[in-house]
RODO-2510 file (C-alpha; in nm, 4 decimals, decimal comma):
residues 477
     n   res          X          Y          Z
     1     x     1,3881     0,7153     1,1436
     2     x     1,6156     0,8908     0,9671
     3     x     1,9171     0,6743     1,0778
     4     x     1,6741     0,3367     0,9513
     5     x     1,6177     0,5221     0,5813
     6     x     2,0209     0,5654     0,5231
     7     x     2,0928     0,2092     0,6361
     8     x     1,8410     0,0949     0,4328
     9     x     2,0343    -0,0146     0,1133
    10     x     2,2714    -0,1938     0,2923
    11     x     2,2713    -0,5628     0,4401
    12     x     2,4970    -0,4914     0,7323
    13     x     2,2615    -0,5873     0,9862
    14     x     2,1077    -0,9496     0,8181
    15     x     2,2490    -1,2319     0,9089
    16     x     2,4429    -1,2982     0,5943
    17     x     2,6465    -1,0021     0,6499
    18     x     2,8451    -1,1612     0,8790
    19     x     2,9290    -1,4414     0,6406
    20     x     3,0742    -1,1353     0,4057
    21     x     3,4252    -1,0847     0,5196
    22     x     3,6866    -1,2867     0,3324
    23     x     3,8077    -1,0231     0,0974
    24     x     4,1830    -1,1500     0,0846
    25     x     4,3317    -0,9173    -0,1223
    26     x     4,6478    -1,1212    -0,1638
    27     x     4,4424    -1,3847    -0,3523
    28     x     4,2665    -1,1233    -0,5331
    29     x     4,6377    -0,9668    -0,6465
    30     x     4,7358    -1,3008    -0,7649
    31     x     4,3889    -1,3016    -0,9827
    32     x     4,4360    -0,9429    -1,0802
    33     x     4,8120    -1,0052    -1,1921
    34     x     4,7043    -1,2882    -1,3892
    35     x     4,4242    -1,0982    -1,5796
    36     x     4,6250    -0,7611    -1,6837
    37     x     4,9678    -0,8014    -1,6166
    38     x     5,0067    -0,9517    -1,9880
    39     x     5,2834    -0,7003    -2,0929
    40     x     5,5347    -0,4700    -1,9495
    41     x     5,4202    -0,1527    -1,7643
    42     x     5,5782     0,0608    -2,0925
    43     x     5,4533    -0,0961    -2,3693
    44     x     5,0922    -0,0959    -2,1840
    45     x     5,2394     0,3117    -2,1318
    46     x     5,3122     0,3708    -2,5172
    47     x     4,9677     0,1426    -2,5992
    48     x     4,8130     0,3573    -2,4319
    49     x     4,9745     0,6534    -2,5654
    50     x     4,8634     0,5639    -2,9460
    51     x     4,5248     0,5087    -2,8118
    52     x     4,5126     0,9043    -2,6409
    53     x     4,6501     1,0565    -2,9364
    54     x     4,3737     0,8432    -3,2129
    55     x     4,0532     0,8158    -3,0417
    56     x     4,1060     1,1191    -2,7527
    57     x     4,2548     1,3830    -2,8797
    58     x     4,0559     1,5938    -3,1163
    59     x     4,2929     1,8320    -3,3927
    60     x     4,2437     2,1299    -3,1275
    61     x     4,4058     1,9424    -2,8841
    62     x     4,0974     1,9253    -2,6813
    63     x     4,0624     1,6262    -2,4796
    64     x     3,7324     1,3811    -2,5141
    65     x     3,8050     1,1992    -2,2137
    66     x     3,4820     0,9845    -2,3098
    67     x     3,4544     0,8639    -2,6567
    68     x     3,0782     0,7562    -2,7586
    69     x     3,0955     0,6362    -3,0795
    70     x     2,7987     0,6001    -3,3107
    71     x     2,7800     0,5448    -3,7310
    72     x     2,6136     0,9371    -3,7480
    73     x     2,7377     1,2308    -3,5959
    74     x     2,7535     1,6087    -3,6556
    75     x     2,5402     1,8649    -3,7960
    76     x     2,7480     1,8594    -4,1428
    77     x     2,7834     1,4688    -4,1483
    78     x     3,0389     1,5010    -4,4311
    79     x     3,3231     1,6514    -4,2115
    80     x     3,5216     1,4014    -4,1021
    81     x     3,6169     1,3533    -3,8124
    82     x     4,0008     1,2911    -3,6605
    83     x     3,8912     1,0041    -3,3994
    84     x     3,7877     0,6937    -3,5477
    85     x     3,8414     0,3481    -3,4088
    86     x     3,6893     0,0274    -3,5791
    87     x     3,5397     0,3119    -3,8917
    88     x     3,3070     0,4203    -3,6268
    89     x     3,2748     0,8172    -3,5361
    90     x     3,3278     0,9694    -3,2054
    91     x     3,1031     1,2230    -3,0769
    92     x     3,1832     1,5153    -2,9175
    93     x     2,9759     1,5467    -2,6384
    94     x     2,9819     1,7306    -2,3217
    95     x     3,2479     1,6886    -2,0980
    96     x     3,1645     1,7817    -1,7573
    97     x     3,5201     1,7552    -1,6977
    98     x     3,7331     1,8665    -1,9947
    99     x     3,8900     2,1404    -1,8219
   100     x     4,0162     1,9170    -1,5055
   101     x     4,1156     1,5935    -1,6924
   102     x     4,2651     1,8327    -1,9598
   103     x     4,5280     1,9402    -1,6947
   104     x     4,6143     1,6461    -1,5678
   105     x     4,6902     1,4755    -1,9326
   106     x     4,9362     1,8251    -1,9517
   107     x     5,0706     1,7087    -1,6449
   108     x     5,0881     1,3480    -1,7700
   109     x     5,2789     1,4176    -2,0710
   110     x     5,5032     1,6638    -1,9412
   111     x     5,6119     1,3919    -1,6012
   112     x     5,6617     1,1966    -1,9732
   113     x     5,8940     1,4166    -2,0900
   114     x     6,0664     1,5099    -1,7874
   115     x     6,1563     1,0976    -1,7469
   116     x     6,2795     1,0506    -2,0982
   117     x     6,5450     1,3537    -2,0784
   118     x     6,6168     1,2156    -1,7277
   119     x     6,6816     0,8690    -1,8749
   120     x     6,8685     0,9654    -2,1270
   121     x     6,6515     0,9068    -2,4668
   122     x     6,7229     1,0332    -2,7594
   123     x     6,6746     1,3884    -2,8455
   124     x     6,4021     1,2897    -3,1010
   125     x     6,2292     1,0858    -2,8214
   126     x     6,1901     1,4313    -2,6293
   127     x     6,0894     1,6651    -2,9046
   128     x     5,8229     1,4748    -2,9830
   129     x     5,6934     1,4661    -2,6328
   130     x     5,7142     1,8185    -2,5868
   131     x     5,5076     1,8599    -2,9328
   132     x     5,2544     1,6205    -2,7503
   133     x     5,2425     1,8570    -2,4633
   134     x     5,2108     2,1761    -2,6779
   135     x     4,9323     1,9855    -2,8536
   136     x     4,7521     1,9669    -2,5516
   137     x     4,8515     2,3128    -2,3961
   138     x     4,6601     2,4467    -2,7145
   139     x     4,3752     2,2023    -2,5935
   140     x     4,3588     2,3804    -2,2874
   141     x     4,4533     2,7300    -2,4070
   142     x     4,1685     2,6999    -2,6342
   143     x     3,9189     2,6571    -2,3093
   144     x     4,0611     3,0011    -2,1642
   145     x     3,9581     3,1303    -2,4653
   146     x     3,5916     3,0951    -2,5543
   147     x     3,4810     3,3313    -2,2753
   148     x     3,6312     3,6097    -2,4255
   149     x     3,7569     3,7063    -2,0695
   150     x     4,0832     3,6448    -1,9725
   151     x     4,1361     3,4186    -1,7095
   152     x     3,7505     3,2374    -1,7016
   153     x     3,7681     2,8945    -1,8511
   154     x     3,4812     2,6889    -2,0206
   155     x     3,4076     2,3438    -1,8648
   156     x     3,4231     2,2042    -2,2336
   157     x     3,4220     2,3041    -2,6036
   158     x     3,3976     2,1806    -2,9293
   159     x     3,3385     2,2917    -3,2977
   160     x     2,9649     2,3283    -3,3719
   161     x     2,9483     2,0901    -3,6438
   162     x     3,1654     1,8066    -3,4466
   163     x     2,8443     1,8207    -3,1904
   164     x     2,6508     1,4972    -3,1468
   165     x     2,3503     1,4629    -3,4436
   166     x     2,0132     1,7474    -3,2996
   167     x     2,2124     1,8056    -3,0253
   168     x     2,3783     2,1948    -3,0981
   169     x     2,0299     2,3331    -3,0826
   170     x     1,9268     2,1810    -2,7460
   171     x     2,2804     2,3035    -2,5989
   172     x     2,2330     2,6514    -2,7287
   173     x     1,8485     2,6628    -2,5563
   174     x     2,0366     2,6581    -2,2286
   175     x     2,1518     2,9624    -2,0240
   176     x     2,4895     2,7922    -1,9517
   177     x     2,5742     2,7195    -2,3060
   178     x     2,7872     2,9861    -2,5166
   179     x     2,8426     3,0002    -2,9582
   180     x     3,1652     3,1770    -3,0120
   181     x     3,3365     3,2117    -3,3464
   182     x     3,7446     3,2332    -3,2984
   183     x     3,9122     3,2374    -3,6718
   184     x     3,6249     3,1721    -3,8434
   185     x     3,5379     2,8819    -3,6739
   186     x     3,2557     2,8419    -3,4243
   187     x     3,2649     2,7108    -3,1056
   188     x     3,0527     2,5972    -2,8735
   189     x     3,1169     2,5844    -2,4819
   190     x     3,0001     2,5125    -2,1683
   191     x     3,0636     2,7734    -1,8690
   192     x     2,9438     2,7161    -1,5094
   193     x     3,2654     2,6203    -1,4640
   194     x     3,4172     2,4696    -1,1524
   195     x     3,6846     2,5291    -0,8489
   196     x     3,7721     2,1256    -0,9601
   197     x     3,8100     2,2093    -1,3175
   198     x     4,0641     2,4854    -1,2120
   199     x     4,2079     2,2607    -0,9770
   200     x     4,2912     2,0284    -1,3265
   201     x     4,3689     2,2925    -1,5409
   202     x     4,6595     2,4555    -1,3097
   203     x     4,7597     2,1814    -1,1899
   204     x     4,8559     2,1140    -1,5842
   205     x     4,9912     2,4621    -1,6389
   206     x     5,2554     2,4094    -1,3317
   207     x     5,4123     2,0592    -1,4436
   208     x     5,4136     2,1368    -1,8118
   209     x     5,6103     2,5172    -1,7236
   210     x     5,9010     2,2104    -1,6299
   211     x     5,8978     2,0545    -1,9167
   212     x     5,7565     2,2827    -2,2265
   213     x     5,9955     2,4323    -2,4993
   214     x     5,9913     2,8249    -2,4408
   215     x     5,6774     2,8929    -2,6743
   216     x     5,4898     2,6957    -2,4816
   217     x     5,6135     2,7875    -2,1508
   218     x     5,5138     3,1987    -2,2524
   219     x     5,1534     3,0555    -2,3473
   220     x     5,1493     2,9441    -2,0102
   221     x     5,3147     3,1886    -1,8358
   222     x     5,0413     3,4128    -1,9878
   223     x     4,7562     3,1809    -1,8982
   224     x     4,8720     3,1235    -1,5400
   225     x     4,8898     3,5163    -1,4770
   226     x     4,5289     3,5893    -1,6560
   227     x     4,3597     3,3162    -1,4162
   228     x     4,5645     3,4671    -1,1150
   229     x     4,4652     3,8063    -1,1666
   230     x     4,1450     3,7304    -1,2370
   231     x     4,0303     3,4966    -0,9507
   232     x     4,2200     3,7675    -0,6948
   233     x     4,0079     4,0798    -0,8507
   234     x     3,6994     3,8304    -0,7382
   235     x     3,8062     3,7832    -0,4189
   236     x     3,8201     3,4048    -0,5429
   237     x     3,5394     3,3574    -0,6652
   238     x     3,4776     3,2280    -1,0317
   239     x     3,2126     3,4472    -1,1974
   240     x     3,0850     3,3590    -1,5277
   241     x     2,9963     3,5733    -1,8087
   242     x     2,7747     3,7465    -1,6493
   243     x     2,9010     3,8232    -1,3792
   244     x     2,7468     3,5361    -1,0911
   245     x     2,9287     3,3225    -0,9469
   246     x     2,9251     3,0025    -1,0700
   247     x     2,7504     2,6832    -0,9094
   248     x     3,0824     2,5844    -0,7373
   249     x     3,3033     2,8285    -0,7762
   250     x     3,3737     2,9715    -0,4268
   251     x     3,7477     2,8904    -0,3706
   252     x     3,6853     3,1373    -0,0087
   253     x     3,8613     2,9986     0,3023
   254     x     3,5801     3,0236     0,5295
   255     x     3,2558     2,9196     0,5129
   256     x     3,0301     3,0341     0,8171
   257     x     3,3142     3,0661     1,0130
   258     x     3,4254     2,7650     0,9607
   259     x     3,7973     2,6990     0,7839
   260     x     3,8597     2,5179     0,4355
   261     x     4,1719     2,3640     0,4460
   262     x     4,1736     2,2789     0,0581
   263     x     4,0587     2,6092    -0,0516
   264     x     4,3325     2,7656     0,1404
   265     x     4,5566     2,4914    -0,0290
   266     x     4,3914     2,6031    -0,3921
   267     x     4,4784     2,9661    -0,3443
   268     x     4,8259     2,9190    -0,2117
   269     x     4,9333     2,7100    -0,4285
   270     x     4,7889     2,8887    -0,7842
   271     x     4,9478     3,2219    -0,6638
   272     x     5,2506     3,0442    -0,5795
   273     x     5,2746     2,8963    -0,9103
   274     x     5,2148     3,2497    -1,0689
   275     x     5,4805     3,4294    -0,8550
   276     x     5,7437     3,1527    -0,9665
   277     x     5,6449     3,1593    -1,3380
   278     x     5,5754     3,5485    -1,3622
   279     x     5,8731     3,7799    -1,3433
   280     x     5,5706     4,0809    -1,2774
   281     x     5,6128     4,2199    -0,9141
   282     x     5,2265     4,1831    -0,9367
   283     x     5,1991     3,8167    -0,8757
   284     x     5,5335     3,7711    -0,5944
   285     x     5,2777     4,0898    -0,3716
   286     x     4,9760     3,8165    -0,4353
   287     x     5,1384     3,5877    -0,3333
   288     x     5,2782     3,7343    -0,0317
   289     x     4,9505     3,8249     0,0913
   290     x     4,7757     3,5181     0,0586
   291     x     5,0850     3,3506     0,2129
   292     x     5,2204     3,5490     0,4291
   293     x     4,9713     3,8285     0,5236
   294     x     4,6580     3,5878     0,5558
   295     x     4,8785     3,3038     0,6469
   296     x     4,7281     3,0589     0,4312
   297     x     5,0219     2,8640     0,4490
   298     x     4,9085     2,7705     0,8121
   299     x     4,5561     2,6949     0,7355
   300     x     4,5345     2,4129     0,4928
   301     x     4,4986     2,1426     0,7281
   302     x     4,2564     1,9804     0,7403
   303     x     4,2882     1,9431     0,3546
   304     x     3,9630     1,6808     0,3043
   305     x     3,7101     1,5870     0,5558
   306     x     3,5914     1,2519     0,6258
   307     x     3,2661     1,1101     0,7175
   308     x     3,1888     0,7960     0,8400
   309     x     3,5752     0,7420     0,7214
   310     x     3,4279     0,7924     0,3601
   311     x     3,5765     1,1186     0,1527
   312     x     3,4321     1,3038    -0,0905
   313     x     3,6662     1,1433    -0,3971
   314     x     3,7393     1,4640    -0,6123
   315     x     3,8257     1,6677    -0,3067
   316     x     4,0958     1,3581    -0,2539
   317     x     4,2174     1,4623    -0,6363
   318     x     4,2171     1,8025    -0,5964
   319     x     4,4018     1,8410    -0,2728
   320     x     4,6589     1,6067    -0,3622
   321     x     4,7384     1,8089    -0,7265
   322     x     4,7168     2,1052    -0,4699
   323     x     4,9685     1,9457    -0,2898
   324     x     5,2078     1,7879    -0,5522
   325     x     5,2117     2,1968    -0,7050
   326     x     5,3192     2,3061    -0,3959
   327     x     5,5547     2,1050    -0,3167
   328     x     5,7603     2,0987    -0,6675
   329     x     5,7613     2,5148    -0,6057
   330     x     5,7940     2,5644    -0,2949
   331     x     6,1001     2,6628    -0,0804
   332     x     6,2327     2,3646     0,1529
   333     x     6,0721     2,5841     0,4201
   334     x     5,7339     2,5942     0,2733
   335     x     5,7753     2,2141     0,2060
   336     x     5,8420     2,1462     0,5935
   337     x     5,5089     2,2984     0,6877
   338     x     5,3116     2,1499     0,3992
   339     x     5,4846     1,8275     0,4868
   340     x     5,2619     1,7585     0,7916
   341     x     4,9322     1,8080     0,6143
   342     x     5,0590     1,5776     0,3268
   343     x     5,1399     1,3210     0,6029
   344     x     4,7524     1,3555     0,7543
   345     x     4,6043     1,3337     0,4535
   346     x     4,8515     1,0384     0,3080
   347     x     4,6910     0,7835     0,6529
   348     x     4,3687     0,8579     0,5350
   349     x     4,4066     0,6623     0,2315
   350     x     4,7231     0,4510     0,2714
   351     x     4,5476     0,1415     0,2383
   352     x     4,3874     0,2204    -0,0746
   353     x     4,6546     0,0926    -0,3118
   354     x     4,6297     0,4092    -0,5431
   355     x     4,9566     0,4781    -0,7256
   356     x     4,9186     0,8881    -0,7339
   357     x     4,8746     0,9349    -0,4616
   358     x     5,1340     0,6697    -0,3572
   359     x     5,3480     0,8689    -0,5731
   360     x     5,3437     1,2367    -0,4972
   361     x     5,3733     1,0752    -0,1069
   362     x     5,6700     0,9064    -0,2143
   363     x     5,8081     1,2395    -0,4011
   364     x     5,7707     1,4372    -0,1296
   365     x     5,8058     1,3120     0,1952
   366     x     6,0977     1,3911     0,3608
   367     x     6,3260     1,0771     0,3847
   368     x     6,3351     1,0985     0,7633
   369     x     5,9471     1,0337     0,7911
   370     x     5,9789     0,7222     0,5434
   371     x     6,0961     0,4099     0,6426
   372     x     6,2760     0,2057     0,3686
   373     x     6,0397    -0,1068     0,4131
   374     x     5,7606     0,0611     0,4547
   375     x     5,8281     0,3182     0,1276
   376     x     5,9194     0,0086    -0,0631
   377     x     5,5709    -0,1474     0,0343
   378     x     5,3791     0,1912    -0,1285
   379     x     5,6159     0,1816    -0,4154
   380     x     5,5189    -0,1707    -0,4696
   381     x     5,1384    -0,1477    -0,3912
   382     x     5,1533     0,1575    -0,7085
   383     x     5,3009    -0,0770    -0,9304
   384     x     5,0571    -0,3462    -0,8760
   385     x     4,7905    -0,1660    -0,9285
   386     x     4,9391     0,0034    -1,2207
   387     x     5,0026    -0,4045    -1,3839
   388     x     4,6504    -0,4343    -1,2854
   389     x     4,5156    -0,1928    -1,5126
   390     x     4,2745    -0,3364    -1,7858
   391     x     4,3535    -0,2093    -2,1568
   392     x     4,0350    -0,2426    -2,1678
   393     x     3,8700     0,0987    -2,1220
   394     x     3,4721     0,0448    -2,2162
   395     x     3,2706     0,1351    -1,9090
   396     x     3,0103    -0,1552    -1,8375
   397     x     2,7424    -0,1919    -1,5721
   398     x     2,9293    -0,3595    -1,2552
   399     x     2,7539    -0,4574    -0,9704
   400     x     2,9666    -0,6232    -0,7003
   401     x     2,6819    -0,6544    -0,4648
   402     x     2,6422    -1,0228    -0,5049
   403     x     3,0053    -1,1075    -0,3747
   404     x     2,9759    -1,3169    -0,0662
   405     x     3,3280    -1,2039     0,0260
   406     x     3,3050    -0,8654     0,0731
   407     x     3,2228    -0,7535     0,3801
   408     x     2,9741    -0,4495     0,3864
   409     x     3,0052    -0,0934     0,5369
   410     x     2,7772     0,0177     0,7647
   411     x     2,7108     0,2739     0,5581
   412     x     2,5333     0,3401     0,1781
   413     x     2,7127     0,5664    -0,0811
   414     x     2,5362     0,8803    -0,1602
   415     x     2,3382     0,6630    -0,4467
   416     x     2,2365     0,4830    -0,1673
   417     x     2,4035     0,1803    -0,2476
   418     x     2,6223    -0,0575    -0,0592
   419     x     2,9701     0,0145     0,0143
   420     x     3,2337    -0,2298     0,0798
   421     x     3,4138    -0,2146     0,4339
   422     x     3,8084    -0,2607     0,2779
   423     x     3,9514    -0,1054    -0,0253
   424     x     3,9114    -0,3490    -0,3433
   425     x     4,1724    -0,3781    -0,6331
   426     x     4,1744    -0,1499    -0,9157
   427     x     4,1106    -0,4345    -1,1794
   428     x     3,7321    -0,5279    -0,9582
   429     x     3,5993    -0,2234    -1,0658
   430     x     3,5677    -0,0616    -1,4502
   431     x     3,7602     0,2425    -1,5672
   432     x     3,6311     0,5943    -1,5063
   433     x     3,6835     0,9489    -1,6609
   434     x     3,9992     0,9234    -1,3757
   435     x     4,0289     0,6503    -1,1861
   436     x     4,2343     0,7382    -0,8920
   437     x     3,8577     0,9738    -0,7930
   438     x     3,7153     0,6543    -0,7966
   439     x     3,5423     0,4975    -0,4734
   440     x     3,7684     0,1703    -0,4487
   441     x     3,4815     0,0955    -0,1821
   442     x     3,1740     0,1593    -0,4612
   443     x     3,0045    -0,1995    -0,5217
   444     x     2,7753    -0,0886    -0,8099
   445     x     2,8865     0,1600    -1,0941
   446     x     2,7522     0,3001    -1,4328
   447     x     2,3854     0,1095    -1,4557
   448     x     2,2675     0,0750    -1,7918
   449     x     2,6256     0,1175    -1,9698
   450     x     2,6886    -0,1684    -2,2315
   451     x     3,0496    -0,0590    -2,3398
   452     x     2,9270     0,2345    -2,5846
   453     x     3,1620     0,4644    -2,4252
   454     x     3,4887     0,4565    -2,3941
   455     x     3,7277     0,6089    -2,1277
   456     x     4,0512     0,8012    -2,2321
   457     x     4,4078     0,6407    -2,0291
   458     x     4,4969     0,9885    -1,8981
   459     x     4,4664     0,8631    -1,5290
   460     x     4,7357     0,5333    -1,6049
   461     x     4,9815     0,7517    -1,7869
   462     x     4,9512     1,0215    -1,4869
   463     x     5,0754     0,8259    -1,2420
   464     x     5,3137     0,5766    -1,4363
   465     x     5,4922     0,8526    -1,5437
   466     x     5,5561     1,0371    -1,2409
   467     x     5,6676     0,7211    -1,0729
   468     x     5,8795     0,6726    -1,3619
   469     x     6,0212     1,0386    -1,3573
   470     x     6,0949     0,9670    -0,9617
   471     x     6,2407     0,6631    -1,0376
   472     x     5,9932     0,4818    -0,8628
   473     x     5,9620     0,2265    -1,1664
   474     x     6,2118     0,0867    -1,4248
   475     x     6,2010     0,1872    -1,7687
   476     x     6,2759    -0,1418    -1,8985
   477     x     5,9361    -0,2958    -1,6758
***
């Protein structure tokens, strides 16, 4: 009975299903190409740059990855806001996922920066990405600083009169909304915050250390050891104000006896990024112990679990930002044994097409494991799908349930909808908050959405310029 109710949103077992089939994805590259590959991969890169920094960005640096806009919004409607596209006003909503998509435009910018001093550009070219970067470290600095305790982070914030129209009161009724005043200003934020949004946020921190100016890189520095210090006095755990842990905020290795690879993966590699960074003796005996004395090091693998050969997408994220911080720190021994868990987790999803984590594959795999056709191939698959990309970032109701060549998954999503049985293309489905977490299997997303919201291009300029900074793409493409 049970196995009849989850099959029951699917059409695997009619007969039309095994019409469904004739997904050729080289036909559908051909159509995808033809859509959105209009302009070259940089100017769609520095397009999408202008639109970050005008409708995203908000003056605190804080990052509103999805811009509603609407004619009214605020509680003082006659402060103006910084955001505006077409004379309409974005609202500052809640972001479930400030903190997380926060660290990965830090990461973003800084893989930005790190390219155009590797390239060559002019010195101009490269201060003002590292002011970019600082503008966004602030961002994120600003989220560590709400809680008034060093090293817990809010999920999001925003100014109390920048909140959407009747809205600040309902958000203040709840238990997991905060008002804080920091110079003079007040604040509102949400805490309950997550092990994914810390996964973002140092994730960020470690990239931009590479490529800040020094100011930047002490904010961080300091940042990096407050979160350290304080998940390791919890035993990691993330405990909010009042001292509970929060909804998902266990970051423990075991659960009932049972081994989490990617929690494992989360602790060794934010201690390992504070030992590095920190020149206290505190953070190098962390680190040891995690590393060396519990062994962590050993006991990442498996990094994401599977089932029905379906992953949980954010764990996907997470572990491979675990994985690209670990590897850019760690010694070439600590590399070879990551190396094999990288390699595990890389077949999993191999087919999929996605350029980051084609990328940080590509960065770190050592060059015996890679053949040269078959590295090309991923290299080439990234770019695609990165000339794929729509410039158009409303999110719209798609349902892809009517395709006839599709073939279906035995299995529903967790909405209960159809899946598709192959990876689809990147330009078949619409943008969300981070695309690369998206289900390139998914058939049906965002019911009900009619292009109100738009999506910030943090995900695009992620992984174009990491490729870029590995020389995985041209600069003149």
């Amino acid at each position: 009975m049970a196995v009849a109710l989850f099959l029951s949103g699917c059409t695997v077992f009619t007969p039309e299903y095994w019409t469904y089939g004739g997904y050729d994805r080289e036909e559908r590259l051909k159509i995808g190409l033809l859509i959105h590959d209009t302009i070259p991969l940089y100017q769609k890169a520095n397009l999408f740059r202008d639109e970050l920094s005008e409708v995203h960005l908000s003056p605190e640096g804080l990052l509103l990855y999805a811009a509603d806009f609407h004619e009214e919004r605020g509680e003082i409607s006659e402060t103006p806001s910084k955001s505006v596209v077409g004379g309409e006003k974005v609202d500052y909503n809640y972001f479930a996922d400030q903190l997380a998509w926060s660290g990965a435009l830090a990461a973003a910018l800084s893989y930005r920066t790190l390219a155009l001093a590797k390239e060559g550009a002019d010195a101009s070219r490269i201060e003002e990405s590292q002011k970019d970067l600082a503008h966004a470290i602030r961002g994120m600095k600003l989220l560590g600083t709400v809680s008034g305790v060093p090293g817990l982070y809010a999920r999001c914030a925003f100014p109390i009169f920048k909140a959407p129209r009747g809205r600040a009161q309902t958000y203040l009724e709840s238990d997991d909304w905060h008002l804080v005043t920091i110079d003079d200003e007040q604040f509102l934020w949400k805490g309950d915050v997550s092990k994914d949004q810390y996964s973002g946020m140092m994730y960020g921190y470690a990239i931009a250390y590479l490529a800040a100016d020094e100011e930047t890189r002490e904010l961080i520095r300091s940042e990096v050891e407050n979160v350290v210090r304080f998940l390791f006095e919890n035993e990691f755990v993330i405990r909010d104000i009042d001292g509970e842990p929060t909804t998902y905020g266990n970051i423990e290795t075991e659960a009932f006896c049972f081994p989490i690879g990617l929690h494992a993966a989360f602790q060794l590699a934010w201690t390992k990024l504070a030992a590095s960074i920190s020149s206290d003796p505190e953070f190098a005996a962390i680190y040891k112990e995690v590393a060396v004395e519990r062994d962590l090091i050993h006991r990442i693998d498996p990094l994401t679990i599977s089932l029905f050969g379906f992953f949980n997408r954010s764990n996907n994220v997470m572990a491979w930002f675990a994985l690209d911080l670990l590897c850019v720190y760690g010694t070439r021994r600590e590399r070879s044994v990551i190396r094999p868990s990288m390699r595990k987790e890389f077949r999993e999803v191999d087919d999929e097409w996605n350029s980051l984590f084609n990328a940080i594959y590509l960065r770190h795999e050592h060059p015996k494991h890679l053949d040269p056709g078959f590295s090309e191939e991923l290299r080439q698959q990234a770019e695609w799908t990165l000339r794929m990309f729509s410039v158009n970032r409303q999110i719209v109701e798609t349902d892809l349930t009517t395709r006839t060549d599709i073939p279906r998954a035995i299995f529903v999503d967790r909405k209960w909808n159809c899946q598709s049985a192959v990876p689809l293309l990147v330009f078949e489905y619409p943008p969300g908050s981070f695309i690369w977490k998206s289900s390139p299997y998914q058939l049906r997303w965002d019911e009900g959405a009619g292009g109100e919201s738009q999506v910030a291009p943090v995900d695009f300029l992620l992984a174009y310029w990491m490729m870029r900074n590995a020389g995985l793409l041209d600069p003149d493409e």
